[in-house]
Structure formats: C-alpha cells, structure tokens
N, C-alpha and C positions, 0 to 999 in steps of 0.2 A: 412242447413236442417238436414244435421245427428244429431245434437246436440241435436236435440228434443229427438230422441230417446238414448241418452245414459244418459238420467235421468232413475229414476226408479218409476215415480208415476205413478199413475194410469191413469192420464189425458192420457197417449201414448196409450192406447187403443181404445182410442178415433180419436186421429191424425195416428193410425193404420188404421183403419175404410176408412180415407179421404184419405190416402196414396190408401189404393188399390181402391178406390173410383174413384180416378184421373188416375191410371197407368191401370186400365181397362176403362176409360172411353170410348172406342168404343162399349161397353155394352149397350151405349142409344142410339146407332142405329141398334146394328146387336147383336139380341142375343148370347148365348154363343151357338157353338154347341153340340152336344150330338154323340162323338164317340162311336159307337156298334161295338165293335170287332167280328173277325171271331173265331168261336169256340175258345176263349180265358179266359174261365171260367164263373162262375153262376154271378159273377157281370154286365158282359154286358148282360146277359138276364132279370139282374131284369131294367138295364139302359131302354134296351127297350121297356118293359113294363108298368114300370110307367110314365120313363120322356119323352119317345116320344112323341110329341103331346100337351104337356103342352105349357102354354102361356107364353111368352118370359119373363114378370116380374117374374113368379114363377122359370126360370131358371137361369134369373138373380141372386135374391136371395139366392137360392139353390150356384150357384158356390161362390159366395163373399162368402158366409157364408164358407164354407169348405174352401177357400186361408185364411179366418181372424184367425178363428178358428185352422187350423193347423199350423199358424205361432206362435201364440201365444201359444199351445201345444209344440211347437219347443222349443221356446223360455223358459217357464217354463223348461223344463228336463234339456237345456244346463243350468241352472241357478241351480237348486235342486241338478245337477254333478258339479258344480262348475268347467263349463268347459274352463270360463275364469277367468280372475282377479279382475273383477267388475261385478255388477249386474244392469243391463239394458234391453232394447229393442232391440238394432240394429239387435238380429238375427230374431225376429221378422218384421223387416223394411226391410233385405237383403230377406226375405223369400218371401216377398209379391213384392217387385220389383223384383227379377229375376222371379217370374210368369209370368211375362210380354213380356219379350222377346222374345220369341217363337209362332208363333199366334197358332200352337196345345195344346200350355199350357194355351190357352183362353178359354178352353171347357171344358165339364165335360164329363170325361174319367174315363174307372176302373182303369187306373193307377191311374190317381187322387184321386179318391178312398182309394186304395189301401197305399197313402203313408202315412192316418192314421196308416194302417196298419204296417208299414215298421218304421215309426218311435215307435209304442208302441213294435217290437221287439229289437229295439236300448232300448228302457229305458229296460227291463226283462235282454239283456242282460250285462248292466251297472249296472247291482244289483250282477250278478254275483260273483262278488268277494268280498271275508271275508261274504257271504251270509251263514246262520245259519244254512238255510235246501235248500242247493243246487239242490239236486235231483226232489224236488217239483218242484222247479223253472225252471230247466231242461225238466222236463216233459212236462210242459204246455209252454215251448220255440218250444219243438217239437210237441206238437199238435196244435199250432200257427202256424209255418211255414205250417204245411200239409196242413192246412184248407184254410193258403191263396191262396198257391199253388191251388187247387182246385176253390178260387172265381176268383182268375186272374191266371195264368198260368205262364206268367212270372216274376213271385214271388217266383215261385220255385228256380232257382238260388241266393235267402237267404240262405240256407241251409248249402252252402260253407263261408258265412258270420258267422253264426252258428257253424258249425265247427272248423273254427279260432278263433272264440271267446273261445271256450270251451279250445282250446287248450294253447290258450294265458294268460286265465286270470285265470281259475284254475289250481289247480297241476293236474299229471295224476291219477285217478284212474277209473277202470274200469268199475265200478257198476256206477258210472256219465254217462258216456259212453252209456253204457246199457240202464240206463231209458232214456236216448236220444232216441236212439236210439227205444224206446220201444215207446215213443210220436210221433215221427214221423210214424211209421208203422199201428197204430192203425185206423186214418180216414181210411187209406187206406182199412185195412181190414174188418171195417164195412161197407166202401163201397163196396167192391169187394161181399160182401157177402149180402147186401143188393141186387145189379144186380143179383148175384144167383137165389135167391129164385124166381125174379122175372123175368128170365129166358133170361137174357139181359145182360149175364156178357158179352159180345164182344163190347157193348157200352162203357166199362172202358174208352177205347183208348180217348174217349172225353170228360175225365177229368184229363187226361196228359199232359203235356208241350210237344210239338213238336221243336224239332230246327232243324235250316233253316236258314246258311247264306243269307242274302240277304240286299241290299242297302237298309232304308226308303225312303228315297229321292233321284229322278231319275234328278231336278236339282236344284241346288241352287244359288238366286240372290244375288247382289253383297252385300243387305240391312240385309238376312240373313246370307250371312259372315260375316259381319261388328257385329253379334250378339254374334256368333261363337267367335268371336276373342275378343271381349270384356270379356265374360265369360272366356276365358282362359287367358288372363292377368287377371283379378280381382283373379283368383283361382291361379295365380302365387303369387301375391301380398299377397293371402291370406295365400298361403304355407310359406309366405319366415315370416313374423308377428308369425306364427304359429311354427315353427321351433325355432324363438327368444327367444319365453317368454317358450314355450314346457317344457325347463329343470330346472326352476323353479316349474312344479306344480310338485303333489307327484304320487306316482308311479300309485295308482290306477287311478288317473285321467289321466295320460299316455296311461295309460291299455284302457280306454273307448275308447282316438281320435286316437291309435290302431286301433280299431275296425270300429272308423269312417272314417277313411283310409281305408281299406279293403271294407266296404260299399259303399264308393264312386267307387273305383276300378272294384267291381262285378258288381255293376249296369248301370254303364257308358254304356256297351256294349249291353246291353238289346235290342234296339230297330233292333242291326243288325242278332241275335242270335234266336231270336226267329220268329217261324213260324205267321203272320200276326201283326206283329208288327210295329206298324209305328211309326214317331217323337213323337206322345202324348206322348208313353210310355218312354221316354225320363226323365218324370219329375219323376220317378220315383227315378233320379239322384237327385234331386231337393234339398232333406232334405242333403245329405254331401255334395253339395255343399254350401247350405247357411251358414252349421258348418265351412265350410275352409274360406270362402270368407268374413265370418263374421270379421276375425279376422282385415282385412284391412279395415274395418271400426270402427271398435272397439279400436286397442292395439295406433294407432297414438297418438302421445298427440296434432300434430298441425292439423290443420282440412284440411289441401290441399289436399291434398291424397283422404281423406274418400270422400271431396265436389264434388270432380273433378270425382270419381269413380260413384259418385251418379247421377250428371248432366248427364257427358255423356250418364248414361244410362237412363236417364230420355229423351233424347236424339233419341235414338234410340225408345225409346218404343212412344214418340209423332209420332214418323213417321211410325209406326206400326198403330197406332189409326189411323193415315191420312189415308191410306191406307184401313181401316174398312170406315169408312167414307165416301169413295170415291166410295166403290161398290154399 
C-alpha cells in the first residue's frame, strides 16, 4: 500500500482522499465531535458559534477537508525544503493515518485548527536562513505567534520554537532580535489598549495562556496504549532512518529538521502544561511527528518495514472505528 504514495503524480491526491476516507470511516455513523475549550482562546468561540448545531454531513465534510488539506499543505513545504531525498506523498499518507489513532484526533478542535497554523510558522521559519530581508520576516514571525497565542492559547509555547530558531539558523545580531521582539509585543499592546479605552483592561487575563500541571487522561485502556506504543516505535524507527541519511543533506536543510526537532519536543507536552487542555490538543504534536515518522516509510528501499508499520496501524485504527460503531 505505501507504494502508491511514494510516486509523485497527481493521481495520490486522489487515493489521499480514499485513505482518510477509510481510516475515518466511523464518520458514517457518529459524526466528528466539536471540542469547545475552556477559555482557551477566540477559536473555540468562533467553534461554538458556528459549528455547534450544524448537521453531521456539514461536519463531516468540514473535518476531512482540514486532515486532506493539511496533509497535503505538509506535504508540499517538506517537498519545496527538500526535506527528503525523493519527492513523493508518504508524508502526506503518514499525516492522514496517524490522525486516526487517537479518537480526540477524530474531532474538530482549535488545536486542529490551529496546526494550519503551527505548520505555516514551520515554513516562515525555514525561509529564515540566507533570507534577503530577515527582519520583515521576523516581524510578521512574531506577529504570527502573538495572534495565535491569542486564537488558541496553547500556541503560545511556539515562541521558544521561535526563539531557537532565531538563534540556530541566523547569525547574532541584535536589531533581528529587536523587530522580533517588537512583533510579538505589538498585538498585545493594541489589545491591552483597545480593553482600556473600553474600560475592561482586567479582562486581559482571558486572552493569556494559563499553565497548570495536570494529567489529560485520568485512565487509559489497554487499546489506547497499544496506540501509544506504536507511535513511539514508528517515531523511533523514524528517528534512527532520519539520523542515516541527516548527514548527507546540506546544512540549511539540517538547520530546518533542527527546528523540526525542537517543534516536536515543545509541543509534545502541551496537553499536560496547560490549563484545560485535554488529549485533542495533542495533535498539535501531529505535524513533527508525521516529519520524523515519515522517514520510515519513506528512506526503506525494501517495503517490510514501511507495509508492516502501515498495517498494523491500519490495525489499531479498524478497532478504533469498531468501537465508534458499536456506541
């Protein structure tokens, strides 16, 4: 089955389509649900305002559309970065299959939302380097994180992704620094200043990231361990692939899966860090891990590896659906 996708025509957009067509199919009987976060930014109010209440085809639709669409968005930047060796699908195929594994990654959530978001900060900051007019770039990196910050809240831990990046990929100089520095401050202080006038600057507080240890999940069955542990072999498998071929590409392309290491690292922890955060926002992991994980279905030349990585989780996600199914 992987082999469909490490062509590169156009037809895979198609058997993209039927991939997540299949790996969500408990879709045609229990629609997707609609996570509302607690005060967790202006995306879950616009969530419940439009999409509550809508009929289950229009949410249908609405979720495929944002898994196809951001996979294949995925897909193009690691391809434009030249962040493997060949030009293909599979990160496209790994994107839409690991959506499946999780049944809070069945729903439309602002994290899911948001990881349009989170991956168009991966590509600004992949232009970074040898970029002509950094500081432009810079600026609108930091009025991009603020504003996300603001629509989801735990988006704001980008910032240290940002950070490293800045510091990784260009040399030091401190006027970069500065208009960073100057992008990110500025939503703030039109908002802060906007609640002024209108005499409700103490409302701030509920467009801040609150953190808050605490568990998402109070227990876990043995089906999602069995999820758990597959994700982290495949992302072992895709580390050890991805460390092989690593010192072949050239530095700037280093410099990016750099940054996409740091990315998976900051966000991993999200769901326990922040204040009402549950599993959804999880998927927010989603975009580096398809990047690491991609590689073990990609760099193989014999197909056991990729087949076997692919079944089984085609495997687990059949008994996910059973499960929808059965309610």
């Amino acid at each position: 089955m992987v082999f469909l996708f490490r062509d590169k025509s156009i037809i895979n957009i198609f058997f993209l389509i039927v991939l997540s067509v299949v790996i969500h199919a408990h879709l045609l009987a229990l629609p997707p649900q609609v996570f509302i976060g607690e005060n967790d930014g202006i995306i879950s109010l616009l969530l419940r305002q439009y999409l509550l209440g809508q009929s289950s085809t229009v949410l249908v639709l609405i979720y495929q559309a944002i898994i196809v669409l951001q996979a294949i968005r995925l897909n193009m930047a690691m391809t434009d970065f030249r962040m493997f060796q060949s030009t293909n699908y599979t990160t496209a195929m790994t994107y839409v299959l690991l959506s499946g594994f999780i049944t809070q990654w069945c729903g439309i959530s602002a994290a899911l939302i948001s990881n349009s978001l989170v991956l168009w900060v991966f590509i600004k900051l992949s232009r970074l380097y040898n970029n002509p007019s950094p500081r432009t770039l810079l600026f609108n990196i930091g009025l991009l994180v603020t504003l996300m910050s603001i629509a989801y809240h735990p988006t704001a831990i980008l910032l240290l992704v940002v950070l490293f990046a800045l510091a990784v990929v260009r040399p030091f100089h401190i006027a970069e620094w500065l208009v960073l520095l100057m992008g990110i401050i500025i939503p703030f202080y039109f908002l802060a200043a906007y609640l002024f006038l209108n005499g409700s600057l103490p409302n701030i507080i509920t467009y801040l990231p609150i953190l808050k240890w605490h568990l998402p999940l109070v227990q876990i069955d043995e089906w999602l361990l069995a999820s758990f542990i597959y994700l982290f072999i495949a992302l072992i498998l895709g580390l050890f692939y991805w460390q092989k071929y690593n010192n072949r590409l050239v530095i700037q392309i280093r410099k990016n899966w750099s940054v996409m290491m740091v990315l998976l690292l900051i966000l991993m922890p999200v769901p326990f860090i922040f204040f009402g955060a549950g599993v959804e926002s999880a998927i927010l992991s989603l975009i580096p891990l398809t990047a690491f994980i991609t590689n073990a279905y990609g760099y193989p030349r014999r197909f056991f590896i990729p087949n076997l990585l692919f079944w089984l989780g085609v495997v687990l996600i059949v008994h996910n659906n059973w499960i929808f199914f059965k309610k």
